[in-house]
C-alpha positions as CSV (number, residue, x, y, z in Angstrom):
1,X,6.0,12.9,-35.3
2,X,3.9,13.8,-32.4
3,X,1.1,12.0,-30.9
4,X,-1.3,14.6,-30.9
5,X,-1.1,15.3,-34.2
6,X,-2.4,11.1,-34.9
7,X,-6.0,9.9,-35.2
8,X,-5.7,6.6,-33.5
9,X,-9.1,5.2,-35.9
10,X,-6.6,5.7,-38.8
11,X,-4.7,3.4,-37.9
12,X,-7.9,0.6,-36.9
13,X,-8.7,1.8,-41.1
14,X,-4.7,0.5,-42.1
15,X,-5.3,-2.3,-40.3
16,X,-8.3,-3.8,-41.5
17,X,-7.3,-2.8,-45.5
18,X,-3.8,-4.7,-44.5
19,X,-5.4,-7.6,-43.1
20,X,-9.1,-7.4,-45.9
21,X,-6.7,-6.4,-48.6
22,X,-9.3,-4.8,-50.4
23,X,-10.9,-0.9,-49.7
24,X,-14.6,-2.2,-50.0
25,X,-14.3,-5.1,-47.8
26,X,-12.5,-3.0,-45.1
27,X,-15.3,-0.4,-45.4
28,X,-18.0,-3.5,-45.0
29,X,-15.5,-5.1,-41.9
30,X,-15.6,-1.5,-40.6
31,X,-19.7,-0.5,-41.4
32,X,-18.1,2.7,-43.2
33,X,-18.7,4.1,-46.7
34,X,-16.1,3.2,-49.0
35,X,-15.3,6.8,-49.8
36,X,-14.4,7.2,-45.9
37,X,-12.0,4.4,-45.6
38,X,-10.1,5.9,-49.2
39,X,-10.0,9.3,-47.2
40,X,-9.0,7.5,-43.9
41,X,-6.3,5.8,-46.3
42,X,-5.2,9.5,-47.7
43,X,-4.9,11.1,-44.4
44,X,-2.8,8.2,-43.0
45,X,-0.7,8.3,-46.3
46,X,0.0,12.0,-45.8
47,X,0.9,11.7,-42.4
48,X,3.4,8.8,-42.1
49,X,5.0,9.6,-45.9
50,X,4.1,6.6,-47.6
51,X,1.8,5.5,-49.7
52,X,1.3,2.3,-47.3
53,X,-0.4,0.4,-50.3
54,X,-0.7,-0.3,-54.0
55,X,-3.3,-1.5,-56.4
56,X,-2.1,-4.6,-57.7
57,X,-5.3,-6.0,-60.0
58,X,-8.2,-5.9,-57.0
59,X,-5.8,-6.1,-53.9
60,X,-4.4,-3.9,-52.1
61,X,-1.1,-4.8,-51.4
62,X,1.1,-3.5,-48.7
63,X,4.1,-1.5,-49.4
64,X,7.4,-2.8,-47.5
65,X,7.1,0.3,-44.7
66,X,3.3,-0.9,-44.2
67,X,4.6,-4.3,-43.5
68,X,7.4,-3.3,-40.8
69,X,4.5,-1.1,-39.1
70,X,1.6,-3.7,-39.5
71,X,3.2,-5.6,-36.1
72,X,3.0,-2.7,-34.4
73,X,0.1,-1.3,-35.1
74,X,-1.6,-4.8,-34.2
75,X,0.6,-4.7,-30.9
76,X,-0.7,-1.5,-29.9
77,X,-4.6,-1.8,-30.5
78,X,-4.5,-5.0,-28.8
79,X,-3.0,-3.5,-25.7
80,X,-5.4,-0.3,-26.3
81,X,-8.5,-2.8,-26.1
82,X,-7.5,-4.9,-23.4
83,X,-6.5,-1.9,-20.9
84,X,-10.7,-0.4,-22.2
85,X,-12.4,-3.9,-21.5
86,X,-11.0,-3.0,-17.5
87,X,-8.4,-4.9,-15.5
88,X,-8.3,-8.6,-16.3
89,X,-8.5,-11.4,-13.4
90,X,-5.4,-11.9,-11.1
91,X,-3.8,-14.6,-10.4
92,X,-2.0,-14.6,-7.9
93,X,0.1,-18.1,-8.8
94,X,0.8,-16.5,-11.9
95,X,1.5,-13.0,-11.2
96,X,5.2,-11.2,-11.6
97,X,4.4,-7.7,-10.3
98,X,5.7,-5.5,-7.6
99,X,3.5,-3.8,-4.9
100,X,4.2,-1.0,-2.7
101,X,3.5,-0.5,0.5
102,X,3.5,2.7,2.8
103,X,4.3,1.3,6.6
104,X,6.3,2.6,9.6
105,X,8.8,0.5,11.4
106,X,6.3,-0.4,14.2
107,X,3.6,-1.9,11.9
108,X,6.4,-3.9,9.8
109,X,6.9,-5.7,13.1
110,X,3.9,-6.4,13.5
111,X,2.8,-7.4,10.1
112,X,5.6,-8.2,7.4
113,X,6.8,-11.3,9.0
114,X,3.0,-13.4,7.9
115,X,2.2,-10.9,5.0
116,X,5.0,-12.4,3.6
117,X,5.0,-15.8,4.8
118,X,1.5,-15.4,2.7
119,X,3.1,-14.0,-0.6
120,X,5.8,-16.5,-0.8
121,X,2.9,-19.5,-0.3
122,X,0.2,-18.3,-2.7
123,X,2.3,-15.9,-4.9
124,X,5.7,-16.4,-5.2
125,X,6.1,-13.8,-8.7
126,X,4.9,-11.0,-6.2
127,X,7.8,-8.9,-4.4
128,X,6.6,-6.4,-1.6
129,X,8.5,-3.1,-1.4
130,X,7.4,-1.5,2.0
131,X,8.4,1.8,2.6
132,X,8.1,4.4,5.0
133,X,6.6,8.2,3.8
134,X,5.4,11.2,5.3
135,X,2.1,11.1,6.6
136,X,1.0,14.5,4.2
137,X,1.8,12.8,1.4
138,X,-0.1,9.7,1.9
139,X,-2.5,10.8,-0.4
140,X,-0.9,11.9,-3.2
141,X,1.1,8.9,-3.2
142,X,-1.8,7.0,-3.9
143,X,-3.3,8.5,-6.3
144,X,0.1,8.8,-8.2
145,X,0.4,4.9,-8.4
146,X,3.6,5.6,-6.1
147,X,2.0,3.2,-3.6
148,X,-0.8,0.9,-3.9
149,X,-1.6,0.5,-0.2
150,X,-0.9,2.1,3.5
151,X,-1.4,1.3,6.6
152,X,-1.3,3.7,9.2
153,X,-3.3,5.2,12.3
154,X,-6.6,6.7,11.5
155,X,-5.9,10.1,9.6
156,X,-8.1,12.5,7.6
157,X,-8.3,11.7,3.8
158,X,-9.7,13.6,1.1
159,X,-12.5,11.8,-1.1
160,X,-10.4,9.9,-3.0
161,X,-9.0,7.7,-0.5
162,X,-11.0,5.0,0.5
163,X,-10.2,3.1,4.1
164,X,-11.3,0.7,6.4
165,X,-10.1,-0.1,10.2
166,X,-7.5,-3.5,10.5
167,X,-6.5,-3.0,14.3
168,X,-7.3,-1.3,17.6
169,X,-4.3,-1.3,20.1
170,X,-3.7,-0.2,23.3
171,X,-1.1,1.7,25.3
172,X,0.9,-0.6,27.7
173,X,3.9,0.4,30.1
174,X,7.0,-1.9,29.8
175,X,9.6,-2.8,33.4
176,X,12.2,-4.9,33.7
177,X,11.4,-8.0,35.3
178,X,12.3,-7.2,39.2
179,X,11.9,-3.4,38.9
180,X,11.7,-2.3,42.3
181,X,8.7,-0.4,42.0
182,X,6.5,-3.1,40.3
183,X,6.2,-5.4,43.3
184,X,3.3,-7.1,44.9
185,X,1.7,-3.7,45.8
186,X,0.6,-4.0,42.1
187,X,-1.8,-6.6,42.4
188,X,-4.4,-4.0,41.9
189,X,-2.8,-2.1,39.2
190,X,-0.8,0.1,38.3
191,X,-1.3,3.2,40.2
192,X,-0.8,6.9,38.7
193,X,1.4,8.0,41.4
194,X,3.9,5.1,40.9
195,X,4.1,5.8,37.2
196,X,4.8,9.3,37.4
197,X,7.3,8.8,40.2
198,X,9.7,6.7,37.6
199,X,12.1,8.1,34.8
200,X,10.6,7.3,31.3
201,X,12.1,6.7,27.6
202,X,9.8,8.5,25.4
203,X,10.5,7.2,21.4
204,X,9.9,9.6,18.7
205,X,11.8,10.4,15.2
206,X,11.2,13.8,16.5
207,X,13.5,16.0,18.4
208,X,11.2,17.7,20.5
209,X,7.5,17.5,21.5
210,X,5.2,15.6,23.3
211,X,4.1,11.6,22.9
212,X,0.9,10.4,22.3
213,X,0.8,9.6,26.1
214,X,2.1,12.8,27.4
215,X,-1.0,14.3,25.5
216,X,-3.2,12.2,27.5
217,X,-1.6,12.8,30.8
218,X,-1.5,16.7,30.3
219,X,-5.4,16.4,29.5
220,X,-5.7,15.6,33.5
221,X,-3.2,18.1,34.2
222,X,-0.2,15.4,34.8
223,X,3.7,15.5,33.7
224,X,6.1,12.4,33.3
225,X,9.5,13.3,33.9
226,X,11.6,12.0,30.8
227,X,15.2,10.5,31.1
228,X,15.7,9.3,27.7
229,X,14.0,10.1,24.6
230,X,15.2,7.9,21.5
231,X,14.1,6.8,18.2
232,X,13.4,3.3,18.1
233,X,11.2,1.0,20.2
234,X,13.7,-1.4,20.2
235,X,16.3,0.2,21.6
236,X,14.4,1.6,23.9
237,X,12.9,-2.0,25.4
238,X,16.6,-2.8,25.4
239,X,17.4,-0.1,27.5
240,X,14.5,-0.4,29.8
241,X,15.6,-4.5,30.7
242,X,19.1,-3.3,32.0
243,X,17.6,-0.6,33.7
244,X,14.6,0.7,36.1
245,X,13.5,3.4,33.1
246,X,10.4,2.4,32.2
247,X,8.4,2.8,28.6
248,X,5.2,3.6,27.2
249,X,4.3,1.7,23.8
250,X,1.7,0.0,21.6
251,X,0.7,-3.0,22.8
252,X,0.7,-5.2,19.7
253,X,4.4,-4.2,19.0
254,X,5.0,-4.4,22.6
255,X,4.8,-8.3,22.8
256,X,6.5,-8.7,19.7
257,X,10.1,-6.0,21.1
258,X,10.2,-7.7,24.4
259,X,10.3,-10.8,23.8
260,X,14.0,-11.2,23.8
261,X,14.2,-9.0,26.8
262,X,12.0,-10.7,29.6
263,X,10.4,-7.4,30.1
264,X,6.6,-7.0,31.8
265,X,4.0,-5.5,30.1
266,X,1.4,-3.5,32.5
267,X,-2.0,-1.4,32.2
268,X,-1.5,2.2,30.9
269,X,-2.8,3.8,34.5
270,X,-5.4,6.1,32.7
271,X,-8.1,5.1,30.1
272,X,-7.1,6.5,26.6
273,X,-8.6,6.5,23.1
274,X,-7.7,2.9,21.3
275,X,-5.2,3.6,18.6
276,X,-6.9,2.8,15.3
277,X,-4.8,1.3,12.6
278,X,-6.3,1.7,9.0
279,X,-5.7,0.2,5.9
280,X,-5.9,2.9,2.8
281,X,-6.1,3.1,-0.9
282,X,-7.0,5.2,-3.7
283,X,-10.3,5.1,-5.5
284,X,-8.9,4.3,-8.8
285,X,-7.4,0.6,-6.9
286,X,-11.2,0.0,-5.8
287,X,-11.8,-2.5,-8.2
288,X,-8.3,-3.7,-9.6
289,X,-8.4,-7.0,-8.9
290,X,-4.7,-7.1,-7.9
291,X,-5.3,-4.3,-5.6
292,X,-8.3,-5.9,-4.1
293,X,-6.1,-9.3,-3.5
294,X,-3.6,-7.6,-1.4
295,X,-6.4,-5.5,0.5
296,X,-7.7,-9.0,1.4
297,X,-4.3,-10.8,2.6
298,X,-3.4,-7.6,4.7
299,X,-7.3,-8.3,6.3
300,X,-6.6,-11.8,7.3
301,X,-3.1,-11.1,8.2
302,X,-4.9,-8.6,10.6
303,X,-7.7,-10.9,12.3
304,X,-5.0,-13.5,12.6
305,X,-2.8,-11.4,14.6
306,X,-5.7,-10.3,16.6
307,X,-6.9,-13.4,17.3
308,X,-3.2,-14.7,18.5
309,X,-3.1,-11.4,21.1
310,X,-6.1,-11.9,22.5
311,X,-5.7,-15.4,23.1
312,X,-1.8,-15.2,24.4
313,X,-3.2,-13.5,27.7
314,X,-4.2,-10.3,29.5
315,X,-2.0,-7.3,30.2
316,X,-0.4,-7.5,33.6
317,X,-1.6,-5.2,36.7
């Protein structure tokens, strides 16, 4: 039997006759004339094979087929009327669901480690699968259910996708501690000419092209000369504290890469746009409550680790 071929009020009809055991008080339960529930009754007979129930005096009593479906039938419009009365409260204590999560490597860094911290605290049912995706198929990700959230820099979104801004960052240039060229003479900053005048690591997943920063620099007519280009920031801050390559990077992740390494973190020697991180969903999340929980952890997650940077310190000249 196919779907499309069933009248879902037929089986509301069986269901009240099963449970009224009489065709005139389902018809009164139902505010129908009795003549429509009988045909209801007919229809649903013709369909499923059976006559579903028989006259026995002035009840109706349910053949054994009707009582193997009667459970579920009931099952069925129950879950039919609680998904139509909209998505019920959630609880985070209580919850056992899966969310996920569109984030690069960088932002896991950054984030995971008191996102999750947070979930294991206030909802300890609730697993996070975080995964990385192309940045042209954010949105139909979302709207497919295949995420529920992203966070990325600021991108343009049809319609559907709502968004709001969680982070600004900064560009920052990462030495070795004792790198000849950052000595005392940088007590004013940074200078152009001393940046340009080192060999650079330049991270991308891509194997050719520009970085964000080159982009800048070409705006003022300026090239970097680069001696390493490689896919990971961490390798990269690895490879700039046993050497005197220096690196261009996010701030926010920078703190977080370099801390095993000793390295110093310096002014980007030209002012640049702020890097905007946002936080994305699908209009069809906008007012799932579960949806909306996570949307407000990943805010305060946010404001926290802003707070913490801008009270660890300025940026070194």
């Amino acid at each position: 039997m196919h779907l499309n071929r069933v009248d879902l009020n037929l089986f509301v009809v069986f269901d009240t006759i099963f449970t009224e055991g009489s065709l005139t008080q389902a018809a009164l339960k139902l505010s129908l004339s009795q003549p429509a529930v009988s045909h209801a009754l007919a229809r649903l007979r013709e369909l499923l094979g059976d006559s579903l129930f028989a006259r026995q005096g002035k009840r109706m009593v349910p053949t054994p087929f009707a009582r193997n479906l009667i459970g579920t039938v009931r099952q069925s419009l129950q879950l039919l009327e609680s998904g139509l009365q909209g998505p019920a409260e959630f609880d985070p204590g209580q919850a056992q669901r899966v969310f996920h999560l569109g984030m690069r490597d960088v932002l896991e860094a950054i984030a995971l480690p008191p996102l999750v911290a947070r979930l294991q605290r206030a909802a300890p049912g609730v697993a996070l699968h975080c995964v990385r995706i192309d940045r042209r198929d954010m949105e139909t990700e979302l709207a497919s259910g295949g995420l529920d959230l992203a966070v990325d820099v600021a991108l343009p979104m049809g319609s559907d996708v709502r968004h709001r801004p969680l982070m600004n960052d900064q560009l920052v240039v990462v030495a070795r501690g004792g790198h000849p060229a950052f000595s005392a003479s940088l007590e004013q900053g940074l200078t152009m000419s001393t940046y340009l005048a080192q060999s650079h690591v330049l991270v991308s997943s891509r194997r050719t092209g520009p970085g964000l920063e080159d982009f800048e620099l070409n705006r003022m007519g300026l090239r970097r000369r680069i001696g390493l280009r490689c896919q990971h920031y961490f390798a990269a801050c690895r490879v700039v504290s046993e050497t005197d390559m220096i690196l261009t990077m996010p701030e926010h992740y920078a703190r977080i890469a370099n801390e095993p390494f000793g390295n110093q973190l310096h002014a980007f020697p030209l002012s640049t746009p702020s890097l905007d991180v946002h936080l994305y969903w699908h209009a069809s999340g906008e007012h799932d409550p579960a949806n909306a929980w996570l949307r407000g952890q990943l805010d305060e997650v946010f404001a926290e680790l802003l707070g913490e940077v801008g009270s660890s310190g300025s940026t070194k000249n």
